[in-house]
Every structure is written in structure tokens, then in C-alpha cells.
N, C-alpha and C positions, 0 to 999 in steps of 0.2 A: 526105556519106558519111563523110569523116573524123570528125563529131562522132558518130554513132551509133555508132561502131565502141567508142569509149570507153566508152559508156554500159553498151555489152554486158559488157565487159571490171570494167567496178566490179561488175557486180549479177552476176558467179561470182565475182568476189571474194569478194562479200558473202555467198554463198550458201555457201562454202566456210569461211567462217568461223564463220557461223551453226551449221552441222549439227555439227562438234562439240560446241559449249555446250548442244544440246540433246540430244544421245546421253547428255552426263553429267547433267542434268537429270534425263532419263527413268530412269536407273540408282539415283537419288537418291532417288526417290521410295520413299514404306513400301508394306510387300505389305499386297496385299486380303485380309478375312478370311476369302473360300475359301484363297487360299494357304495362312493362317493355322491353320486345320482342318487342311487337307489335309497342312501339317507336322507336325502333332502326331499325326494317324494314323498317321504313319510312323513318328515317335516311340515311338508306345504300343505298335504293331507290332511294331517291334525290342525293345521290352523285353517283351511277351508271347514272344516267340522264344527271351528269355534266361531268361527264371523258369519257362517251362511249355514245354519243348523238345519235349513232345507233344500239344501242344494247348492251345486255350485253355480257361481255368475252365469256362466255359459248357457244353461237351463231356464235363465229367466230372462226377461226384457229390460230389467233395469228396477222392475217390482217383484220384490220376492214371492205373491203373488198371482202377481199375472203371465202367462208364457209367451214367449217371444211373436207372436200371431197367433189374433185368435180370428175367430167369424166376425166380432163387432166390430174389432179395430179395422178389418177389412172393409166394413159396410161404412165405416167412418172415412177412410180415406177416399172411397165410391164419392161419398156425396160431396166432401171438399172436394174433389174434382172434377162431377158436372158442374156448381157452384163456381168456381175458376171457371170454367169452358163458359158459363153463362154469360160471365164478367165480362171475359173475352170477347164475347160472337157482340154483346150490348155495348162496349168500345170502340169495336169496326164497326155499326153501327152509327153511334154517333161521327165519328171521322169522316163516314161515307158524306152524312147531310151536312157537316161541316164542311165538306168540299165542295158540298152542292152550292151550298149559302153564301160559299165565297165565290166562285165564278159566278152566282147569279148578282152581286154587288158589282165584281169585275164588269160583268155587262153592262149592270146599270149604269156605269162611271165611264163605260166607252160610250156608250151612246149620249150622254149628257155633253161628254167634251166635244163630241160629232156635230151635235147641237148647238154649243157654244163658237164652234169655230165655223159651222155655217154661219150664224150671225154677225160672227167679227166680219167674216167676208162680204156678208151686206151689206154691212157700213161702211167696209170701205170699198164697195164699188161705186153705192152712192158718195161718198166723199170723192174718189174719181172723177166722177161725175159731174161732181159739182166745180171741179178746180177745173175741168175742162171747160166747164159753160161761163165758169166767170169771166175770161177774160175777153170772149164776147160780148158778154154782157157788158162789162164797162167801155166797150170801144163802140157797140151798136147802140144800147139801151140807155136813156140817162135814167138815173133814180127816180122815182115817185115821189112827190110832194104833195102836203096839205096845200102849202101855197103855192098862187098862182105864179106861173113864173114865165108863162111865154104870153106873144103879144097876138095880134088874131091867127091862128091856125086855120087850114080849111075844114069846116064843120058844117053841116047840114042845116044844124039846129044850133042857133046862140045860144049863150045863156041866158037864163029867165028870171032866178031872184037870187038875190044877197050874193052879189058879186064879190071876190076877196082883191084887199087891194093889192097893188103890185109895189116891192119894193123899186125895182127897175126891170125895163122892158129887156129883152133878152131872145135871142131865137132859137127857133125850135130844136136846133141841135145843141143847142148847150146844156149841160152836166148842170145841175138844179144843187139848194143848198140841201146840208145835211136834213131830211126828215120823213120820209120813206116812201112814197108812193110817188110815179113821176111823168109826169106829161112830158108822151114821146108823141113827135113829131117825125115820121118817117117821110120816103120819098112820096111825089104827087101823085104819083103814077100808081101806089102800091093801095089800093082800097080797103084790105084788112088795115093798115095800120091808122089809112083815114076814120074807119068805125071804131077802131080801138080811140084813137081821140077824141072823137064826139061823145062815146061813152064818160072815157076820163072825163073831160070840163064841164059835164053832166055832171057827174059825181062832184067836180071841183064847186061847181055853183050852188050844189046842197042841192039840187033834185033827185034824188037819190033813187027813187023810185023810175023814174026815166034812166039812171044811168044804170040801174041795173036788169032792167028789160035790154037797151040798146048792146052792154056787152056781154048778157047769155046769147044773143043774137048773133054778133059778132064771133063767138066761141062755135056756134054749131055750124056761123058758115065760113069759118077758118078755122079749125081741128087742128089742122099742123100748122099754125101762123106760129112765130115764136114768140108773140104776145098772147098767149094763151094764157100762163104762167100767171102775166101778170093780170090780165083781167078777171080770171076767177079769181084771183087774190082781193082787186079792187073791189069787185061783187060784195066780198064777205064784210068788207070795211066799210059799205055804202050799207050793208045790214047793220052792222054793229053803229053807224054812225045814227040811224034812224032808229034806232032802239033794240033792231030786234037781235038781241045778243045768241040766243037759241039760234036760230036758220045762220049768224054769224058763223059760229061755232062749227056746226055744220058742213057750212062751206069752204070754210079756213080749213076744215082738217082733211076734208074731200081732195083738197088743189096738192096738197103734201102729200097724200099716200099715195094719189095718185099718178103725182110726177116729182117725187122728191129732189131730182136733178135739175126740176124748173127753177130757172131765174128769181123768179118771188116765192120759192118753197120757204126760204129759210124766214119769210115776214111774214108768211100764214101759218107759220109757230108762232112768230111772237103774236100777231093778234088776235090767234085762236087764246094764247094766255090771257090778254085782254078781254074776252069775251067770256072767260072762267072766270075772272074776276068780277064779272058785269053780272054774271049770274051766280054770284056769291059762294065763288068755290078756289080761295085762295091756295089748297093744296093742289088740287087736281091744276093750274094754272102754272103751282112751281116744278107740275112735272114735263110741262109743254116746254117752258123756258131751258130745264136741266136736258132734256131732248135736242131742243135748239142746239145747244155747247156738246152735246155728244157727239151730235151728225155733223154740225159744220164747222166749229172749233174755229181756229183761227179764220175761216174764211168769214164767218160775218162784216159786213161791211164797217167801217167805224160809226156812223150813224147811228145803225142799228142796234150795233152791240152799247153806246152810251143808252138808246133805249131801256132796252131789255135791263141795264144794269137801276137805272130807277123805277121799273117793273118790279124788281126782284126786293127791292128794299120796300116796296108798298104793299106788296104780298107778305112778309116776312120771310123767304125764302132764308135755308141754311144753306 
């Protein structure tokens, strides 16, 4: 009995001893990382309290306040975006009639060049035309002259006043000097070109007025003679030479439009410019001569073109 009593006596000692060092133990220990959270919410807590003292960020729009959607800001964002859609639908708009404006240019530009290139192609059918007919013309036709240059021809009718004199006698088939209008003498047998010569040395003689009856006459009763050409030509020269620069004029641009492949088209330009110049109109003259060198370019005759080139300098043509 007495030893148990001790035994009791050590082991609350012991136990008294013990529970201290583990109360400071347990107090010792590091907090768990819920504690660890849960002090930092409190943390973050208290200073959400001290920077947004009406709430936290999340609660508001970025305005402490105003709330993150309201009715205005909806009815704001409404009209900026019919406003955009209006923008919009007014852009396709414009784009559409911008597309319109340009293929309607488009078209205008195809049909100009359509236009242009039908014309290129008329000139040069006429030029065609005319390198075809020239080299008949120099091997059939001789050139036209002021002077006279052949000896009697057969004619109906002599001539009557102010005979021109002859350098030397020459026959009817010979090539005449340079200066433009030219007594042809075809064969006996062929009648138009007898009437075409009676006209010419009518006109050569200065009756002018006879020689221009005799070869309108001549023109309606040989249509297709290949002296057509040149007798409506002479006609206009036998006006111009008797004054009357108007009915010239006239005529000279008549015999061109007419048959611009004829023989004497390219000298009723030039003395249609001659007869602009007669009635006092030196531009509209340099646009007959610039027409000449458009249409026949090189083929003018040298003659002619030394012509036309002191034409151009009495006009003041550029």
C-alpha cells in the first residue's frame, strides 16, 4: 500500500509537468493554409473598405457611381449604332453610284475610241484609194496646167481671147510642166474626153464662163468618165479665176467629198484654200491645206505640194 501510493504521486508529477511543454509546443506550431487564406481575406477585406468605401470594383463600372448597366447607357449604345448602320447603308450608297459613274465613263471612252478608229479607217481607205488611182493617173492623165502646152487638139470651138503663149509645141500625150491643171488629150475616138478638152482650152483661153457650162455638161453626160475628177475641179478654178471665190469654194469642196479618191481631189484642197484665202479667211484656208497632208501625205504630187508650201507661208499657217 505504501509503495503504490508513490507511484501515483510521480505519474501527476509527471503529468503536470508534461502539459505545459506541450501547450507551448502546440502554440508553436505554423498556421494551416486555410488560416493562411482566411487571413489574407481579411486583409484584402480591410483594404477593399479603405479604397472603395462604397463597394467593391466588381459592383461598379469603373464609376463609383454609376452601375455597371444602366437604361441610358443602353439607349446610348442604341443610337451609336443606328448612327454606324446609317454610315454604313450611306457608304454602300455612295460606292454603288461610284460604280455606276465609272462604267458610265468606261462607256463613254469605248465608244469615243470606236469612233476614233472608225475614222482612222477612213483615211485610210481613202489613202488606199488614192495610191491605187495614182498610178493611173500618171501613166493615163498628164497634170493640168495654166499654160498652154499642146498644139491644135480636136475642139468644136477655138479659142476666142487672150490666147497664152507657148513655150514649145508639144503633143497631146505628153506630161505638162510642173503647175496643176492639165490638158489631156485622149484618144479620137473617145468623145467624153474630146468635151473634157474643149472645156479645158476654154478655161485655158480665160473664157471661163463658156468653159464652165461646156464641162458641167460634159460631167452629166459622162458620170463615170475618169475625167470627172478633173473637170469639177477645173469648173471650181474657172470660178475662182473669174472672181467668184464663194460658188469656187463650193465647188472645190463638193468634187473632194464627193470622190475623195478622184484624180484632182487632192488640188480641190488646195484651191478650195485658195479661195479661203480670196474670201478672207486665212484660218479656215490652213485647215483645208493641214487636211490636204492628213489625207494624202506623201502622195501629193511635187508640183503641188511646192504649191501648197507657198500657200502655207502667205496664210501664216503653223
Amino acid at each position: 500500500m505504501k509503495l503504490i501510493r508513490p507511484i501515483i504521486v510521480l505519474a501527476a508529477t509527471t503529468a503536470i509537468a508534461v502539459a505545459p511543454a506541450s501547450t507551448a509546443l502546440a502554440q508553436r506550431q505554423p498556421p494551416t493554409p486555410e488560416q493562411r487564406i482566411q487571413r489574407l481575406e481579411r486583409q484584402v477585406d480591410e483594404m477593399q473598405r479603405r479604397v472603395f468605401p462604397k463597394g467593391r470594383p466588381a459592383d461598379t463600372a469603373g464609376y463609383s457611381d454609376d452601375p455597371a448597366a444602366t437604361q441610358s447607357s443602353v439607349m446610348s449604345l442604341d443610337q451609336r449604332l443606328d448612327a454606324l448602320e446609317r454610315q454604313l447603308t450611306d457608304m454602300l450608297r455612295q460606292t454603288e453610284d461610284n460604280g455606276n459613274r465609272l462604267r458610265s465613263v468606261e462607256n463613254s471612252v469605248g465608244e469615243l475610241r470606236n469612233a476614233e478608229d472608225q475614222r482612222i479607217q477612213a483615211l485610210e481607205q481613202r489613202m488606199t484609194a488614192a495610191e491605187a488611182a495614182a498610178p493611173a493617173a500618171a501613166d493615163a492623165a498628164p497634170a493640168e496646167t495654166t499654160v498652154s502646152t499642146t498644139t491644135a487638139p480636136k475642139t468644136t470651138t477655138p479659142p476666142k481671147t487672150k490666147p497664152k503663149p507657148t513655150t514649145a509645141p508639144k503633143t497631146a500625150e505628153a506630161t505638162t510642166t510642173p503647175a496643176g491643171d492639165e490638158a489631156a488629150a485622149g484618144p479620137v475616138t473617145d468623145p467624153g474626153e474630146d468635151a473634157y478638152s474643149q472645156g479645158f482650152h476654154q478655161w485655158e483661153a480665160g473664157d471661163y464662163d463658156q468653159a464652165i457650162g461646156t464641162l458641167r455638161d460634159f460631167v452629166k453626160a459622162y458620170p463615170k468618165h475618169k475625167r470627172v475628177s478633173y473637170a469639177n475641179n477645173l469648173i471650181g478654178r474657172a470660178q475662182l479665176d473669174k472672181g467668184d471665190a464663194r460658188g469656187a469654194a463650193e465647188t472645190l469642196l463638193s468634187n473632194y467629198r464627193n470622190n475623195p479618191g478622184g484624180d484632182r481631189a487632192p488640188d480641190s484642197l488646195f484651191y478650195l484654200g485658195q479661195a479661203l484665202m480670196k474670201l478672207g479667211q486665212p484660218g479656215q484656208a490652213c485647215k483645208a491645206y493641214s487636211e490636204l497632208d492628213a489625207v494624202y501625205g506623201a502622195k501629193i504630187r511635187p508640183d503641188l505640194k511646192k504649191l501648197e508650201t507657198d500657200a502655207k507661208s502667205q496664210a501664216n499657217c503653223s
